[in-house]
Backbone as XML, in Angstrom:
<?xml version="1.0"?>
<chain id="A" units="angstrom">
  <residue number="1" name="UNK">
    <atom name="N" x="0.815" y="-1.194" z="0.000"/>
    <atom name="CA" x="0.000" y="0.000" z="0.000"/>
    <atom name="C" x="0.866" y="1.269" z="0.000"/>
  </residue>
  <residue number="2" name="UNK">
    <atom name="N" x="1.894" y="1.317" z="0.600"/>
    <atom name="CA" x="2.900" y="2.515" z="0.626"/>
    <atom name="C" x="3.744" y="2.429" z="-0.337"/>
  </residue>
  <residue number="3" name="UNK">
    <atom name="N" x="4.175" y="1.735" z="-1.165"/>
    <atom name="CA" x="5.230" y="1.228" z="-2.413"/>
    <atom name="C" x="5.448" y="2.582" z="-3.134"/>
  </residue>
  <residue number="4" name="UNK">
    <atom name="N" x="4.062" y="3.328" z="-3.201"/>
    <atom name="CA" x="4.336" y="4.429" z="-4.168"/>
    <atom name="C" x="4.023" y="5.881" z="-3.496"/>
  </residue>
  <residue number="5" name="UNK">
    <atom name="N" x="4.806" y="5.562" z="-2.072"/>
    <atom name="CA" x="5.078" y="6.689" z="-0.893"/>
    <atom name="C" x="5.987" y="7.487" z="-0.910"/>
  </residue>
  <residue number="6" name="UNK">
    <atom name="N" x="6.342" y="8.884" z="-1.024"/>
    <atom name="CA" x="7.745" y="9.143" z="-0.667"/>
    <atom name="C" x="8.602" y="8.618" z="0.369"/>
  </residue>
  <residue number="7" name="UNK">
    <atom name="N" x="7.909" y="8.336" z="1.401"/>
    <atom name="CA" x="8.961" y="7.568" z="2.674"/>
    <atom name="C" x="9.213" y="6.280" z="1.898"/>
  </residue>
  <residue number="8" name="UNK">
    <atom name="N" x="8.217" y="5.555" z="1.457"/>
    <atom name="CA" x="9.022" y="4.386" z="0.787"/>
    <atom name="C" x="10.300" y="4.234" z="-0.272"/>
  </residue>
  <residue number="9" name="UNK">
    <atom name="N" x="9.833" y="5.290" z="-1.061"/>
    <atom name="CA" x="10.891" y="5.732" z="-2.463"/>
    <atom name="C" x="11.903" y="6.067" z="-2.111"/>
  </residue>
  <residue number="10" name="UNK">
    <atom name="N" x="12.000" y="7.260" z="-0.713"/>
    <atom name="CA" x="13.443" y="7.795" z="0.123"/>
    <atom name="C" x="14.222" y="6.078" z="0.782"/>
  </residue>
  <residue number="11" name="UNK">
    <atom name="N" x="13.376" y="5.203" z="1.267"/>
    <atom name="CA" x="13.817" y="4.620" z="2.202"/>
    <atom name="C" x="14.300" y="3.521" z="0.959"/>
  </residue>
  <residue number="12" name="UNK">
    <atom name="N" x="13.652" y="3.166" z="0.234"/>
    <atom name="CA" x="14.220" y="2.284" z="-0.913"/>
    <atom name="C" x="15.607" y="2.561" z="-1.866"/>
  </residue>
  <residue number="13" name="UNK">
    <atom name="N" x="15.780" y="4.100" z="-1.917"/>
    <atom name="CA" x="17.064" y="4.532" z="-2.191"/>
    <atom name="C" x="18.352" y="4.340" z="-1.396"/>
  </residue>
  <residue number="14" name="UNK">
    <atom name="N" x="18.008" y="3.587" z="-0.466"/>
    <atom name="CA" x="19.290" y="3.884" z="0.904"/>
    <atom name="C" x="19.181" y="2.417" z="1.314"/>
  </residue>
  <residue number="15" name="UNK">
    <atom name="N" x="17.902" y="1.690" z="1.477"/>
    <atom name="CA" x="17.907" y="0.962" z="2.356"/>
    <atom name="C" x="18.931" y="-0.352" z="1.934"/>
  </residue>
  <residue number="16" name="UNK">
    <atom name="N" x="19.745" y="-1.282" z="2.420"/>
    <atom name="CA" x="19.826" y="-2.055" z="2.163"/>
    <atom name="C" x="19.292" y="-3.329" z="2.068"/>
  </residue>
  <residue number="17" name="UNK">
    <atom name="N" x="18.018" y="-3.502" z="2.610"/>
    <atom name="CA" x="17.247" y="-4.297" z="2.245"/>
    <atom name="C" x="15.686" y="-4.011" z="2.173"/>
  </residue>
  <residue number="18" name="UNK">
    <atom name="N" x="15.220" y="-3.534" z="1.278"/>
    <atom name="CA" x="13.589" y="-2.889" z="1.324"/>
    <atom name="C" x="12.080" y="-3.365" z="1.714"/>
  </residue>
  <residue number="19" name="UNK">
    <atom name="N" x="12.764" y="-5.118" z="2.173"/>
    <atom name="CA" x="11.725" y="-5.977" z="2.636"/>
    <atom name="C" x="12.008" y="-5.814" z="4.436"/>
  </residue>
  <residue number="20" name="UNK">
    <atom name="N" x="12.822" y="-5.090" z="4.718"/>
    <atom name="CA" x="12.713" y="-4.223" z="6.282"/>
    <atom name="C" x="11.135" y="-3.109" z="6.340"/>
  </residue>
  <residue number="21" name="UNK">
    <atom name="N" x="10.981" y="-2.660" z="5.243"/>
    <atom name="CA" x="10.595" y="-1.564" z="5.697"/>
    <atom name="C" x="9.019" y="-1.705" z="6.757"/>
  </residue>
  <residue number="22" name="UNK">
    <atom name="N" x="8.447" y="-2.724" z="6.461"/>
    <atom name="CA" x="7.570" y="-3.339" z="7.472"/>
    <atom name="C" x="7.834" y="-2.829" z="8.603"/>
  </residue>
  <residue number="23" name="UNK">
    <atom name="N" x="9.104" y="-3.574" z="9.069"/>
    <atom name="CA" x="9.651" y="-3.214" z="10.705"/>
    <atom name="C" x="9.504" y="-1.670" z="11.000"/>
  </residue>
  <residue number="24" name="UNK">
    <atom name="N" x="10.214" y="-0.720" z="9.772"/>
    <atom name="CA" x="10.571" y="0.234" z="10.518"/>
    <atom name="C" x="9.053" y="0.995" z="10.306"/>
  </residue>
  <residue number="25" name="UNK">
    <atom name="N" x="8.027" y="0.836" z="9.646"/>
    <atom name="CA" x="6.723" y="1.401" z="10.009"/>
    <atom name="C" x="6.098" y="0.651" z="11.338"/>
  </residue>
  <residue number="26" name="UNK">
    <atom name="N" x="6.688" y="-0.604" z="11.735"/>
    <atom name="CA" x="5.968" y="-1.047" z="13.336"/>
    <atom name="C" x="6.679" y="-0.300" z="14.165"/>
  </residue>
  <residue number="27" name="UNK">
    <atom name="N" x="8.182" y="-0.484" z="13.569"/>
    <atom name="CA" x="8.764" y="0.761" z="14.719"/>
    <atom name="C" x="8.241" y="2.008" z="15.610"/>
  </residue>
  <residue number="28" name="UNK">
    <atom name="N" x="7.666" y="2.895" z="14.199"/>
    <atom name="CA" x="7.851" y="4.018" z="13.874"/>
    <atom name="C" x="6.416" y="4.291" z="14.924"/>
  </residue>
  <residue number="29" name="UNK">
    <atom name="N" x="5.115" y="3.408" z="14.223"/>
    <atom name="CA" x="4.061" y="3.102" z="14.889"/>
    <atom name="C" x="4.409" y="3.105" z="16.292"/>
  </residue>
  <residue number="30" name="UNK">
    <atom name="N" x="5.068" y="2.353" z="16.678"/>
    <atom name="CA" x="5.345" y="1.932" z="18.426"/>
    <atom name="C" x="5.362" y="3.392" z="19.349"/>
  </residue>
  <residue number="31" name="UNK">
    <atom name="N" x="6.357" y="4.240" z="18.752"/>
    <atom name="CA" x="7.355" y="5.033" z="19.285"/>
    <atom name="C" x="5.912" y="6.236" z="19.504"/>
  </residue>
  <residue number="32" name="UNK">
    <atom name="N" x="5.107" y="6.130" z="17.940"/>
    <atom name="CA" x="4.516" y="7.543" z="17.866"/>
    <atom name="C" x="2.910" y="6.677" z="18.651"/>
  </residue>
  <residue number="33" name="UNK">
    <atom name="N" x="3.003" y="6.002" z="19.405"/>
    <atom name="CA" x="1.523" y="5.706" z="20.394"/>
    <atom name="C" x="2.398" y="5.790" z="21.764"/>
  </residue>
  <residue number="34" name="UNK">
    <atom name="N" x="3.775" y="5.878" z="22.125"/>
    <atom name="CA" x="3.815" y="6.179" z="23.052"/>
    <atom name="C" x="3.680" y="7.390" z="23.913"/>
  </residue>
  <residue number="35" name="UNK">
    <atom name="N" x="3.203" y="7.548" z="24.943"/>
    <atom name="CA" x="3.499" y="9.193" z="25.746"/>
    <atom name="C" x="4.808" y="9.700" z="25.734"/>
  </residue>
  <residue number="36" name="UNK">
    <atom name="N" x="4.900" y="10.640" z="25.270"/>
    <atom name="CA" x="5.821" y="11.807" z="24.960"/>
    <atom name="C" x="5.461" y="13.511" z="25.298"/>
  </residue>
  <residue number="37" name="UNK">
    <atom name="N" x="6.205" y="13.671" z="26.286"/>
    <atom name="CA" x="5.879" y="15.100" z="26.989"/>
    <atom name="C" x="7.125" y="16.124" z="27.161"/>
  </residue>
  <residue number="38" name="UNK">
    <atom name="N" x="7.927" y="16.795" z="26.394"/>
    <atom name="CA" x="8.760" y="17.506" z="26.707"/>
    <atom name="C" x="8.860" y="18.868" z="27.473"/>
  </residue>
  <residue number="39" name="UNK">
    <atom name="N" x="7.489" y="19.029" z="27.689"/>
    <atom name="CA" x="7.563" y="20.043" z="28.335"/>
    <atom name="C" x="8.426" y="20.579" z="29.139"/>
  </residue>
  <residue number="40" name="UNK">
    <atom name="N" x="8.617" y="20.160" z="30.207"/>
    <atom name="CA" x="9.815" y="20.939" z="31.723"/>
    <atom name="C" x="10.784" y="20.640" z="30.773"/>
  </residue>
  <residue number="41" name="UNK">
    <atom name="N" x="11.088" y="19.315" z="30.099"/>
    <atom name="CA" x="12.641" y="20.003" z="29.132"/>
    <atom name="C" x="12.627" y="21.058" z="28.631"/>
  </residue>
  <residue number="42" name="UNK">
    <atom name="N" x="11.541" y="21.362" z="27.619"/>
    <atom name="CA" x="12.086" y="22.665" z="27.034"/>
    <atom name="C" x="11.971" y="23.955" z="27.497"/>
  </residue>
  <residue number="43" name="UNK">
    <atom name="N" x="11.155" y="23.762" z="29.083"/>
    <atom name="CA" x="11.186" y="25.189" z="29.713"/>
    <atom name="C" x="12.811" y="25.221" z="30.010"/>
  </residue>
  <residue number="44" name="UNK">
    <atom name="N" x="13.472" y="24.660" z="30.388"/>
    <atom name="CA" x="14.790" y="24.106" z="31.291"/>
    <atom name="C" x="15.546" y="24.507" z="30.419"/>
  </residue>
  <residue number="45" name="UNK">
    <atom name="N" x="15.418" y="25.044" z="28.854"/>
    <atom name="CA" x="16.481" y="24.927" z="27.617"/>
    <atom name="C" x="16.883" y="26.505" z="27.902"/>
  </residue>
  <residue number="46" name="UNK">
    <atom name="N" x="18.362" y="26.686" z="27.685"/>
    <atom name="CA" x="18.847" y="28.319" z="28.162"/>
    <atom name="C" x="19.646" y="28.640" z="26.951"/>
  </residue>
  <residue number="47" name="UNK">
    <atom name="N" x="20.077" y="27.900" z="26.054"/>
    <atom name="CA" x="20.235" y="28.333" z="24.415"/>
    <atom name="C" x="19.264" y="28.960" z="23.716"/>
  </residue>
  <residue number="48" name="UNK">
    <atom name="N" x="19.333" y="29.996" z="22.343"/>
    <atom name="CA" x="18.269" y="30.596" z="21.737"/>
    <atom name="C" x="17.808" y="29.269" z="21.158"/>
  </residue>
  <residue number="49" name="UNK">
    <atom name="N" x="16.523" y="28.731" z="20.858"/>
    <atom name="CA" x="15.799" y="27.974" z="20.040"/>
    <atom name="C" x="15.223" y="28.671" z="18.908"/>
  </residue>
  <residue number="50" name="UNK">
    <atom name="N" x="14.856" y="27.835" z="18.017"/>
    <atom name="CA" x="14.023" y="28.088" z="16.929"/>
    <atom name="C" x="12.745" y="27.390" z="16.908"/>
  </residue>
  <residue number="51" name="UNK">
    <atom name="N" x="11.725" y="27.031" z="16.961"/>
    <atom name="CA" x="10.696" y="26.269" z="16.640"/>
    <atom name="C" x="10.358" y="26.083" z="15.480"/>
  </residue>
  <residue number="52" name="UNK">
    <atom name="N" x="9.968" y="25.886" z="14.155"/>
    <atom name="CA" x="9.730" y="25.968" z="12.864"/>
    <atom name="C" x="8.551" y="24.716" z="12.656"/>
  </residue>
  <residue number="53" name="UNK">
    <atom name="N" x="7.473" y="25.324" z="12.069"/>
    <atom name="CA" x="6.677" y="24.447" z="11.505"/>
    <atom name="C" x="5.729" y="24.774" z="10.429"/>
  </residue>
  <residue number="54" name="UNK">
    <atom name="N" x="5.263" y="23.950" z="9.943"/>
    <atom name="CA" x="4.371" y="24.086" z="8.496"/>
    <atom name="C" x="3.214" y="24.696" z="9.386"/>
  </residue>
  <residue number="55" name="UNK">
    <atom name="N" x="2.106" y="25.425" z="8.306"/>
    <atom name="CA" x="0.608" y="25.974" z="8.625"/>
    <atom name="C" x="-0.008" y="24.729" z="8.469"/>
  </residue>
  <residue number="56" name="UNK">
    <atom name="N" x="0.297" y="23.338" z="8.163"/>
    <atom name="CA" x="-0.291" y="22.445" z="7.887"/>
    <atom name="C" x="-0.048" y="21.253" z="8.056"/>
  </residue>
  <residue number="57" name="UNK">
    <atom name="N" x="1.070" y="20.980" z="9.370"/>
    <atom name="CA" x="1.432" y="20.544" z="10.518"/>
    <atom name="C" x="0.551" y="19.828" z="11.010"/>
  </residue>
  <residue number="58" name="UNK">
    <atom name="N" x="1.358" y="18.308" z="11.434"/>
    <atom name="CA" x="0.296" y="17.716" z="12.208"/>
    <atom name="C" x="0.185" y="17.716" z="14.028"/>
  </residue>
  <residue number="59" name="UNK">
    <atom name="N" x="1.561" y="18.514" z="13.946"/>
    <atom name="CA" x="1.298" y="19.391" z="15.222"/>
    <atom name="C" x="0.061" y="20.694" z="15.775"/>
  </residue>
  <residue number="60" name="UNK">
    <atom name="N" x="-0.347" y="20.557" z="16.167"/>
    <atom name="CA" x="-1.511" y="21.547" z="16.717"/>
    <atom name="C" x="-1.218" y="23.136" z="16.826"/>
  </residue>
  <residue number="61" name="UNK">
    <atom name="N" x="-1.431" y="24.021" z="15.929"/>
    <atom name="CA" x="-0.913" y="25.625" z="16.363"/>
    <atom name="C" x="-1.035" y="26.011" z="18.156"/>
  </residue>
  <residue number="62" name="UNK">
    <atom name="N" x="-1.848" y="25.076" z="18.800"/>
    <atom name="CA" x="-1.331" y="25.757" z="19.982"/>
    <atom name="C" x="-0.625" y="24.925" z="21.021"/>
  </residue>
  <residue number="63" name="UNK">
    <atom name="N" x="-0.161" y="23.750" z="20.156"/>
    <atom name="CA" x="1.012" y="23.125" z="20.767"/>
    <atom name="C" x="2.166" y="24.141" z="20.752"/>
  </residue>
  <residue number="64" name="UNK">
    <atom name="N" x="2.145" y="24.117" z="18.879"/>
    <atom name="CA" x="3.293" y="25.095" z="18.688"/>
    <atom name="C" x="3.748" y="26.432" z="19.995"/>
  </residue>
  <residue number="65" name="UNK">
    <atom name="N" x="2.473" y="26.745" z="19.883"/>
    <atom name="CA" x="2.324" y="28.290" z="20.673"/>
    <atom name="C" x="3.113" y="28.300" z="22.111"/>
  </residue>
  <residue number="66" name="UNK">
    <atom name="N" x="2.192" y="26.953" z="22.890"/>
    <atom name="CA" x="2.852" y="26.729" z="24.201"/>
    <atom name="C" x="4.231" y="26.415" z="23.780"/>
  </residue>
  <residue number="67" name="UNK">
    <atom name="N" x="4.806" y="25.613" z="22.929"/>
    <atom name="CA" x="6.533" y="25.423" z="23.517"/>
    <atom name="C" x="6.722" y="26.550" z="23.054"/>
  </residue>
  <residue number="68" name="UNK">
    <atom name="N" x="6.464" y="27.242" z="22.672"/>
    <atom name="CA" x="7.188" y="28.477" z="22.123"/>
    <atom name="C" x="7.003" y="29.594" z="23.752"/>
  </residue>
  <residue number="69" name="UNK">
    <atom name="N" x="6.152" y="29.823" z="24.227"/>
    <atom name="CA" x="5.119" y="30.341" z="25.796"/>
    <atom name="C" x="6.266" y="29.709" z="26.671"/>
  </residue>
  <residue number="70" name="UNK">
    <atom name="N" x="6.897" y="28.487" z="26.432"/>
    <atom name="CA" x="7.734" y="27.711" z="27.637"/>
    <atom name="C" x="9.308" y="28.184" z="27.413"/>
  </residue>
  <residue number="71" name="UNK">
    <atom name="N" x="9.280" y="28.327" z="26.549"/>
    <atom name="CA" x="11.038" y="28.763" z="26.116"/>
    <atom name="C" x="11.193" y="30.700" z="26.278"/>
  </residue>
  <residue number="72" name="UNK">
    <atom name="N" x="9.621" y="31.125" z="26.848"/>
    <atom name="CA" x="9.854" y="32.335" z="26.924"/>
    <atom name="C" x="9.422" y="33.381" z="25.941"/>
  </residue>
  <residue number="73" name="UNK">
    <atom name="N" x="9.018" y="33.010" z="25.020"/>
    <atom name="CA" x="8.333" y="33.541" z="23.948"/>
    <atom name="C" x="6.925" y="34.228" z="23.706"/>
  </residue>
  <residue number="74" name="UNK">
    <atom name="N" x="7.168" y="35.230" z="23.363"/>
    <atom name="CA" x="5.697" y="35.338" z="22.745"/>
    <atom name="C" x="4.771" y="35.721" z="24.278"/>
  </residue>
  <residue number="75" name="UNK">
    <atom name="N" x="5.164" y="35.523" z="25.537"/>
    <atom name="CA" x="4.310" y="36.113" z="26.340"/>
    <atom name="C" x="4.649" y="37.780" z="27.260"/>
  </residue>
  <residue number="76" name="UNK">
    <atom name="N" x="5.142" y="38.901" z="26.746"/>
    <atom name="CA" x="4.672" y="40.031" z="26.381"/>
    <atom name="C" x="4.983" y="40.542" z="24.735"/>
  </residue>
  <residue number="77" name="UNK">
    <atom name="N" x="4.850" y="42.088" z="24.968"/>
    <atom name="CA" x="5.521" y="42.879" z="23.628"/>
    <atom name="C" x="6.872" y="42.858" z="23.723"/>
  </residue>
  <residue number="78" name="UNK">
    <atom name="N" x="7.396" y="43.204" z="22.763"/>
    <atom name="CA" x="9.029" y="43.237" z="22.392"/>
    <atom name="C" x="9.204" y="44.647" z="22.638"/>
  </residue>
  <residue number="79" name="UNK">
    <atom name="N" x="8.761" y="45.544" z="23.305"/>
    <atom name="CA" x="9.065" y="46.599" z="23.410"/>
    <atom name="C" x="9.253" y="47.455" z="21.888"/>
  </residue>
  <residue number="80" name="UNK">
    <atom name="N" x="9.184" y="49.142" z="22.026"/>
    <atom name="CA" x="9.960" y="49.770" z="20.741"/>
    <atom name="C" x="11.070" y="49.679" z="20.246"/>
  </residue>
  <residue number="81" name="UNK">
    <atom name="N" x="11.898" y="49.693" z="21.582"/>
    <atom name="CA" x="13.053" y="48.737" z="20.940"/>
    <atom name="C" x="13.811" y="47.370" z="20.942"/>
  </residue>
  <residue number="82" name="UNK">
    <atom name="N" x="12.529" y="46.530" z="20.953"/>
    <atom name="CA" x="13.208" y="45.427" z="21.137"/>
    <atom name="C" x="13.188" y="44.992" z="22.502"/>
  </residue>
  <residue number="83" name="UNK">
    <atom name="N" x="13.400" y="46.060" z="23.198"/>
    <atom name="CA" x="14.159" y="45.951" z="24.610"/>
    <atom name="C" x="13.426" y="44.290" z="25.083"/>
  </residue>
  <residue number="84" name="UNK">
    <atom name="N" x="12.373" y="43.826" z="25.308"/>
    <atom name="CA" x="12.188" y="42.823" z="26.023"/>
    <atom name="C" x="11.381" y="41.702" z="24.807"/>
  </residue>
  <residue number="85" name="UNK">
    <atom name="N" x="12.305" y="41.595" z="23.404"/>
    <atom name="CA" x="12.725" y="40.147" z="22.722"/>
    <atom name="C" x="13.462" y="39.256" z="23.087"/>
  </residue>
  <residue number="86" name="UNK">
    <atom name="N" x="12.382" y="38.207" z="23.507"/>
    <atom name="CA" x="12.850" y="37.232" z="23.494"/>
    <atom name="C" x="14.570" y="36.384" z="22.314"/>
  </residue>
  <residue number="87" name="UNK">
    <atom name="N" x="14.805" y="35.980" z="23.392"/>
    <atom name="CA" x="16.145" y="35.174" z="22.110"/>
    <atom name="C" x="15.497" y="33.970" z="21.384"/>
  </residue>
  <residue number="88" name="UNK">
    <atom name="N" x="14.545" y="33.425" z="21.391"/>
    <atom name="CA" x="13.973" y="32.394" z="20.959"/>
    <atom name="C" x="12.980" y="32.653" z="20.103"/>
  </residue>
  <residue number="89" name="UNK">
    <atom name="N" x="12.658" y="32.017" z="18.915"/>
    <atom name="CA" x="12.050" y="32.901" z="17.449"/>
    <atom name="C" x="10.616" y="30.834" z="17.564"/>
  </residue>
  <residue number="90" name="UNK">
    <atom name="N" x="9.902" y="31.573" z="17.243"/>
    <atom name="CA" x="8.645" y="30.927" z="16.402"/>
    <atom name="C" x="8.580" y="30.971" z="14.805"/>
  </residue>
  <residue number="91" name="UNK">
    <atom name="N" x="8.575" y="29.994" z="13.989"/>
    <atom name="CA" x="8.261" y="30.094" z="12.563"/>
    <atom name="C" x="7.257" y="29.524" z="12.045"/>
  </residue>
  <residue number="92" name="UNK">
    <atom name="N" x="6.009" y="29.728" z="11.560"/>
    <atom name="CA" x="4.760" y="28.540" z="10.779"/>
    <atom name="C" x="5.013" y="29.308" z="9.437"/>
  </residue>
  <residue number="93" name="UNK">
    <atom name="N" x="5.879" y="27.794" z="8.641"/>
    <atom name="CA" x="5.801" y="28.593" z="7.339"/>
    <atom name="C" x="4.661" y="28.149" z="6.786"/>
  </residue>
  <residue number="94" name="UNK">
    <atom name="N" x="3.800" y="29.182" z="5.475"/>
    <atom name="CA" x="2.364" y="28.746" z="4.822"/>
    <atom name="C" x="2.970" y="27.411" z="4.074"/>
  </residue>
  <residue number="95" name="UNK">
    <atom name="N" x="1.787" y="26.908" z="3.741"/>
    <atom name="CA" x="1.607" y="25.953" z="2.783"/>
    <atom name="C" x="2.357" y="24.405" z="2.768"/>
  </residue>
  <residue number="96" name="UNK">
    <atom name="N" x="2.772" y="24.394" z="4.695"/>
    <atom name="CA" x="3.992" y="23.326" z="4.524"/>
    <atom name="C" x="3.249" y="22.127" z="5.358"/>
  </residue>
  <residue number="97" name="UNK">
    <atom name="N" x="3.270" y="20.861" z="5.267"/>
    <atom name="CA" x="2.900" y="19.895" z="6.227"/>
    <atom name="C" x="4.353" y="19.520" z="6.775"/>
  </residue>
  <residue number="98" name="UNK">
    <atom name="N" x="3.338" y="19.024" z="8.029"/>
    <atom name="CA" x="4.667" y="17.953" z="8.633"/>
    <atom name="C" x="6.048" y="17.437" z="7.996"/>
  </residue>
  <residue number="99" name="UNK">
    <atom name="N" x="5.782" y="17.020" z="6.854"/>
    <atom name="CA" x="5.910" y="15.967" z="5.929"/>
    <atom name="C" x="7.192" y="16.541" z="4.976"/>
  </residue>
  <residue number="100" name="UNK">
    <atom name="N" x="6.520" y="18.034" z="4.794"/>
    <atom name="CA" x="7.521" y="18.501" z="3.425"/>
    <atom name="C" x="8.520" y="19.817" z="4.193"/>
  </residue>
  <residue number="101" name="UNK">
    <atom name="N" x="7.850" y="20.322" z="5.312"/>
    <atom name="CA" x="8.701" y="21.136" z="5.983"/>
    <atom name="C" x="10.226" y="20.975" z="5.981"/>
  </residue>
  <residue number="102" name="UNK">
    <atom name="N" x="10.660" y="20.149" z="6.473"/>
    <atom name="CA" x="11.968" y="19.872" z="5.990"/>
    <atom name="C" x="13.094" y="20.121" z="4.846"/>
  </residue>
  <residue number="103" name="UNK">
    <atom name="N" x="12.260" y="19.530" z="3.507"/>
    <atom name="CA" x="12.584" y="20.116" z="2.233"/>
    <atom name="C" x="12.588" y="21.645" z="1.776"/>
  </residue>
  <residue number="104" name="UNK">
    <atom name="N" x="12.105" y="22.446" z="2.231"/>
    <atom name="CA" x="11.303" y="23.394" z="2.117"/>
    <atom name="C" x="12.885" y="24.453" z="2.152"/>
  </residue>
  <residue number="105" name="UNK">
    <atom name="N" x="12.784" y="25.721" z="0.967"/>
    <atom name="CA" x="13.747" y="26.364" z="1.319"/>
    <atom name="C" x="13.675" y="27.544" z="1.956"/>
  </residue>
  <residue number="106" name="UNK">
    <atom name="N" x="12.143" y="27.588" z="2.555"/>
    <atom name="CA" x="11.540" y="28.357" z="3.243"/>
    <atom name="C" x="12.051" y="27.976" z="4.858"/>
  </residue>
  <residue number="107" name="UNK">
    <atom name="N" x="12.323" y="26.691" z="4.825"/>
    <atom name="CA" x="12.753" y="26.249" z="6.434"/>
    <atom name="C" x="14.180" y="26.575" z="6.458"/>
  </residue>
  <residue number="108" name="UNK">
    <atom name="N" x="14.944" y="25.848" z="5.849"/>
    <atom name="CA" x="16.697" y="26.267" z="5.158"/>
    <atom name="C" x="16.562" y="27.656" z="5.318"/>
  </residue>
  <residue number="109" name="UNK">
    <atom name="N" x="16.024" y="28.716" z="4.909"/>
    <atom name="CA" x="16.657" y="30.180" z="4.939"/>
    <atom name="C" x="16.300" y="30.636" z="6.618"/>
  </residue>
  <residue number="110" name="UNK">
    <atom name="N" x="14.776" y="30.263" z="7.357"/>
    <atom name="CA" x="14.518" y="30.219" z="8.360"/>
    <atom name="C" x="16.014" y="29.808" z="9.524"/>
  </residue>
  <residue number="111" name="UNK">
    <atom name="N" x="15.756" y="28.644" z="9.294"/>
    <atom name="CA" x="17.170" y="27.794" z="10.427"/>
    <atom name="C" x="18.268" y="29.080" z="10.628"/>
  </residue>
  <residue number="112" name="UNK">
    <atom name="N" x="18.589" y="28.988" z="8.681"/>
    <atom name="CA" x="20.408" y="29.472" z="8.591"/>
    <atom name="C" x="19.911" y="30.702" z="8.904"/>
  </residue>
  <residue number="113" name="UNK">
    <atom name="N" x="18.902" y="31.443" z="8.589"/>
    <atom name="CA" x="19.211" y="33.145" z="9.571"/>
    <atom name="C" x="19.401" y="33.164" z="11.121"/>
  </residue>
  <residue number="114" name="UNK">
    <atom name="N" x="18.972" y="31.934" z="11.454"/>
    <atom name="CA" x="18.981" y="32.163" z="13.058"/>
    <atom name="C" x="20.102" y="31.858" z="13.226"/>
  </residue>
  <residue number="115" name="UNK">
    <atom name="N" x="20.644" y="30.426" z="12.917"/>
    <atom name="CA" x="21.858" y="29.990" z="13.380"/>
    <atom name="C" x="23.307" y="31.090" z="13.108"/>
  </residue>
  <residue number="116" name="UNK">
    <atom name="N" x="23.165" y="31.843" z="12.193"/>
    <atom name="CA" x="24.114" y="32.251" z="11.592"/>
    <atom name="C" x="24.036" y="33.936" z="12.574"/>
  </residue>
  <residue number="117" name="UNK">
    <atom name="N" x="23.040" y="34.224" z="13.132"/>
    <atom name="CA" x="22.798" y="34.915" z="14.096"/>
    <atom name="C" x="22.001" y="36.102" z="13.671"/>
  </residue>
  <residue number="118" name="UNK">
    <atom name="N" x="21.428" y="35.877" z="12.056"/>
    <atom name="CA" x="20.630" y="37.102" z="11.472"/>
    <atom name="C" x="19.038" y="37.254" z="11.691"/>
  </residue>
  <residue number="119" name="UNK">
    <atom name="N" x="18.866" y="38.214" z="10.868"/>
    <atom name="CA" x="16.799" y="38.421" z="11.237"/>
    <atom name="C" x="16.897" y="39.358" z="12.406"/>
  </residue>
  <residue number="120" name="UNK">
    <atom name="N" x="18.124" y="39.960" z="12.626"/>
    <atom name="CA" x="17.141" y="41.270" z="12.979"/>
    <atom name="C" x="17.068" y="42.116" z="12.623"/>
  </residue>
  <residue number="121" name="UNK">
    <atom name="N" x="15.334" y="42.606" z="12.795"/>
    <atom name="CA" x="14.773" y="43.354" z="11.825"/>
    <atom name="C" x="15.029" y="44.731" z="12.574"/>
  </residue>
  <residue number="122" name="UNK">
    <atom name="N" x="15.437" y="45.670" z="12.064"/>
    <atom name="CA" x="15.520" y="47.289" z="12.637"/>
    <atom name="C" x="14.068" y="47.497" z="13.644"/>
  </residue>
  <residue number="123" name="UNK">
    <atom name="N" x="14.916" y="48.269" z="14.624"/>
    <atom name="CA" x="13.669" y="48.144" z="15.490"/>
    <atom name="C" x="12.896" y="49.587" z="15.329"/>
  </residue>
  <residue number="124" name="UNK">
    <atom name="N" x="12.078" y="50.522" z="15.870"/>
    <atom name="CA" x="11.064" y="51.203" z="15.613"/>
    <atom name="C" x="12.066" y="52.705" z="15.058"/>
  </residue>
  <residue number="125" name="UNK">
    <atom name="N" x="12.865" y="53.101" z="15.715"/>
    <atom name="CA" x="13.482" y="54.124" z="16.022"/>
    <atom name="C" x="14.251" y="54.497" z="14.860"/>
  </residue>
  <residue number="126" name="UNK">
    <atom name="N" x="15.119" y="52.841" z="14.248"/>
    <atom name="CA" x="15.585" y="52.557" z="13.426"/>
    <atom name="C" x="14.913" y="52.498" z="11.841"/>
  </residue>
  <residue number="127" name="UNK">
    <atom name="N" x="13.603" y="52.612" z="11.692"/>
    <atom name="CA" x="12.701" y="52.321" z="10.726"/>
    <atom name="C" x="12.989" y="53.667" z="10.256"/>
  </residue>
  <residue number="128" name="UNK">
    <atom name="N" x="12.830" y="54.610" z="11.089"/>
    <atom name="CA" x="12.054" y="55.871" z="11.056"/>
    <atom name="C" x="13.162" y="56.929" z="10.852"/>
  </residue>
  <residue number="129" name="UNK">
    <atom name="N" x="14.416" y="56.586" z="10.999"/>
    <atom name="CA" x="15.986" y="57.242" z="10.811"/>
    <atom name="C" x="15.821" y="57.882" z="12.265"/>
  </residue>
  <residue number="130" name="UNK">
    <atom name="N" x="16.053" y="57.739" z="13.298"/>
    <atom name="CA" x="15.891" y="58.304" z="14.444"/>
    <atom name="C" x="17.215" y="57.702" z="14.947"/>
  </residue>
</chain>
């Protein structure tokens, strides 16, 4: 039934044996019915994060919202200048699922501005030549 899947087609390019792939969908199955709660981890995280996800995500927008709420985000204004931005950035890019987010060079330019330490945007004062 999956033969003509992208996970199958990716996993058939690599796999060394393609009559595995059974297993690794019971695997995969196993892992994603178990409870999984990261929460207090990612309040606990003191590096800048990124969050990044598709508008069409099979994550919940207000999952997204809370880890983003737990890492410090997003719960006041950023001030005029910035003054009280958060170091930790939220991304929902349009038009992306779970699935293709990854590929996406909408996620790639996302990541590498953060990592690379860019995206910031001039703050109010700065807009205005002040």
């Amino acid at each position: 039934m999956m033969k003509d899947t992208p996970m199958f087609l990716s996993y058939k390019a690599v796999a060394p044996d393609v009559s595995e792939f059974p297993k690794l969908l019971d695997a995969m199955g196993a892992l994603m019915r178990e409870p999984i709660d990261y929460s207090d981890a990612v309040a606990k995280l003191t590096m800048p994060v990124m969050l990044i996800y598709g508008d069409a995500d099979m994550i919940r927008p207000e999952h997204m919202v809370d880890f983003y709420h737990k890492l410090g985000g997003g719960l006041r204004d950023a001030g005029w200048m910035r003054e009280n931005m958060s170091k930790n950035r939220l991304a929902i890019l349009p038009d992306l699922t779970h699935y293709e987010t990854f590929a996406s060079p909408l996620m790639a330019n996302m990541a590498m501005t953060f990592l690379d330490g860019g995206g910031k945007a001039p703050n109010w004062a700065e807009q205005v030549g002040k």
